[in-house]
C-alpha angles and dihedrals in degrees: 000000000000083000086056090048084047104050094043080048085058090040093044091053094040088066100046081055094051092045090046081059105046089045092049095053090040088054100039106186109254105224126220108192106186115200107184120186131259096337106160119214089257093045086091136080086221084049093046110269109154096171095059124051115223111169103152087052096050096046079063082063103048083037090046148021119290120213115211097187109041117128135195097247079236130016095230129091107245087032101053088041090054092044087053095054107037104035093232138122093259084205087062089051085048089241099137112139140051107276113218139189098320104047127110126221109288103193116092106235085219079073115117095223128190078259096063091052096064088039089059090049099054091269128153102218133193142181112212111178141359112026100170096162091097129239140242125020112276137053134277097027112233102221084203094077147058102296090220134184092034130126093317094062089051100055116291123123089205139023131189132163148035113011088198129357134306091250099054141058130290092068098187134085130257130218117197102299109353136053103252109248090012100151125194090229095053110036140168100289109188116235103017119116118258140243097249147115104262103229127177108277092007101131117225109143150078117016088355104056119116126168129167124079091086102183094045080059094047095057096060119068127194099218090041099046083093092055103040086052097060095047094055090054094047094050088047093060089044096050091047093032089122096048131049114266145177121222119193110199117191110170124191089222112131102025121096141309095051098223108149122159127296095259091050097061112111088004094119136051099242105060121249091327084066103036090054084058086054090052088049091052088049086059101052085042091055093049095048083051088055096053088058102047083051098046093237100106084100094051102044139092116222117201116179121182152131131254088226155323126327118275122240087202114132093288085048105049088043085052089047089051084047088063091251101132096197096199100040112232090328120127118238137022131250107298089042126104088219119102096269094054090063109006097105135166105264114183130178131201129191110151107223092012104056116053115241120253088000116144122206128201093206122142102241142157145178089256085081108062103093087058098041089053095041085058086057086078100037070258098174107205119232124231110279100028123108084349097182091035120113134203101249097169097111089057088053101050096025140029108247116191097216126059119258102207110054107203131000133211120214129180125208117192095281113055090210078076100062122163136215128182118188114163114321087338133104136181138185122205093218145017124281120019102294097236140088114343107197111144101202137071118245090035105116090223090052106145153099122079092326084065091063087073088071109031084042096224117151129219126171098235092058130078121171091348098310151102112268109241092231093044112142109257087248154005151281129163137174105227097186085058103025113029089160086065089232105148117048104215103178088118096049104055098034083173092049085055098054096053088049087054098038085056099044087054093042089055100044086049101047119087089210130027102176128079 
């Protein structure tokens, strides 16, 4: 009798397994993976902002899990994006540096992408927002034709937004292949002044500037890109509420020029460099919202993170002078190889998977998401895609000890700078941060060791805003004992040294660095 219990026991929890199952592959989870721009690790109310107000991100927070040690893979715009879709160390595939008006798409469309793994899947994909990694074949891109290769040819169904970025040329949305209003008898003239609102640190001069199309440049309006944004992406999940989709949202909050919305002007403590997070907040909020009204808030996965590091530009440094440290403690700015140039908030939300309010250690980047999706669906990767990605999904439903991903590259603006993580460790191939050099306050490129005279942090390589004569060629930090990067101590641990280095060689050789 009790073998009989025990078999129908056995029979009984074989089929739970098997309708889990069924139900798991008949609800497969929509993803939201928001990449805002240029939101430092301090820029939050959950990361310790107290001169913004954020409350929609930090109830994903108390909603979600929040990741202490995730990082940008550079801390550079295109590199960190490319890094983001392919799974691969962008400084291995050269691509180091922002693209602007004249490149051409520089992601091979023989790439398997974070996009690819949800199409495969039965997804409906989309791109809203900040693309940056160029379209078509040949440079310089000529916006009077057809932009193609561009998301589409790398595994979204939809694209909608900002070919470049909001502060350079051209200023005019793009939908899927084409600009929106673009018209034959009015097209994209070189170096004609556009049809655009001048704001500080907006670019539209010299070699970039492009005018003409005059009603493409209408359309899009600095103050409203936010909104518009958003209601592209609403509309996306209303239109896909009955099947599964990806959205990927990539705003252009908080990257210069700091145009929000009207009412959202004064609404913060930190200027406009404040108030554009607000905006930002408002975005996330309004999405969230959508998912309600829609009852998919329980079947869907939330990502919300930054491209890269807080920016010390004029909003930046009025903000800083405000009392709002964009970047936390953390040493650098975006473009650096120190801590505040990649360090980002990075928050994940799955009703009923990932526990509420919890908060993970975890090394972790943006690198890994192809491999961590593509986990999702028991999806193996094959040599040769996402070659540098990790599955990160059991730091994301559970709570593992050890880390899961063992070392980390990560590229500044300068790739003398190169930096490796492995464990509590850090190096830094060079001396200084890597990333803009500017010695003066009030220069938008304002930056490096001269920038410590004004934020005050100390580092012991740095005297007077400058590197020490006698400084050691590299560097070397504890991160476990020193996260504000303060005491070099490349000199001290000489073995310590050499495995940093060993690594740092063995990732940049290896065609592959995950299992």
């Amino acid at each position: 009798m009790r073998r009989l219990q025990n078999q129908l026991k056995q029979l009984f929890f074989s089929f739970t397994l098997l309708t889990s199952a069924i139900v798991f592959s008949q609800e497969k989870p929509n993803v939201i993976y928001i990449n805002a721009d240029d939101l430092g690790y301090g820029d939050v109310g959950a990361y310790g902002a107290t001169r913004v107000y954020t409350p929609n991100i930090d109830k994903l927070a108390v909603d979600g899990k929040k990741f202490t040690d995730a990082h940008s893979v550079s801390a550079v715009c295109t590199p960190s994006r490319y890094g983001l879709i392919t799974g691969e160390y962008p400084v291995k595939a050269n691509v180091n540096h922002a693209i602007f008006d004249r490149d051409s798409l520089i992601v091979s469309t023989s790439k398997f992408t974070l996009a690819n793994v949800f199409k495969e899947q039965g997804y409906a994909t989309a791109c809203v927002g900040k693309w940056h990694l160029g379209f078509g074949e040949t440079r310089p891109v000529n916006w009077n034709e057809s932009l193609k290769p561009g998301p589409l040819e790398l595994g979204f169904d939809y694209y909608f937004g900002v070919p470049v970025l909001n502060s350079h040329p051209p200023f005019v949305y793009v939908e899927n292949h084409k600009v929106v209003g673009l018209e034959k008898n009015d097209p994209f003239v070189w170096g004609e002044e556009a049809a655009t609102a001048p704001y500080p640190e907006k670019w539209n001069h010299g070699n970039q500037k492009i005018g003409g199309a005059t009603k493409a440049h209408q359309i899009y309006v600095d103050s409203l890109v936010g909104t518009t944004l958003k209601d592209t992406a609403q509309a996306f999940i209303r239109k896909h509420k009955k099947e599964p989709f990806f959205l990927y949202l990539a705003t252009t909050n908080i990257h210069h020029p700091f145009t929000p919305a009207k009412r959202f002007l004064g609404k913060s403590d930190a200027g406009r460099y404040g108030d554009f997070i607000q905006e930002l907040d408002w975005i996330v909020g309004e999405i969230l919202k959508t998912l309600e009204e829609e009852n998919l808030t329980n079947n869907t996965i939330v990502v919300f993170t930054s491209d890269n590091g807080g920016m010390l530009n004029r909003g930046g440094q009025d903000a800083y002078a405000m009392d709002h440290h964009m970047n936390g403690e953390l040493l650098g700015f975006k473009f650096d190889a120190w801590e505040g140039g990649h360090r980002v908030p990075f928050i994940v939300k799955w009703p009923g998977k990932v526990e509420a309010g919890s908060v993970s250690n975890q090394l972790i980047s943006n690198i890994d998401m192809v491999a961590t999706f593509a986990a999702l669906f028991n999806r193996k990767l094959q040599q040769g895609e996402a070659v540098d990605s990790y599955n990160m999904l059991p730091a994301f439903v559970e709570n593992p000890i050890k880390n899961i991903r063992p070392s980390l590259l990560i590229a500044p603006n300068s790739i003398e700078n190169l930096a490796v993580r492995k464990g509590e460790w850090v190096y830094i191939s060079g001396q200084g941060g890597g990333g803009f050099e500017a010695k003066h306050l009030g220069k938008h490129a304002f930056g490096g060791p001269a920038a410590t005279t004004f934020t005050q942090q100390q580092n012991s390589d740095i005297a007077y805003g400058n590197i020490k004569e006698n400084a050691p060629p590299a560097q070397l930090y504890n991160l476990k004992e020193d996260l504000s990067e303060k005491e070099n101590l490349y000199e001290d641990l000489p073995k310590k040294v050499e495995e940093m280095q060993t690594e740092l060689e063995r990732l940049l050789q290896v065609k592959q660095t995950r299992p």
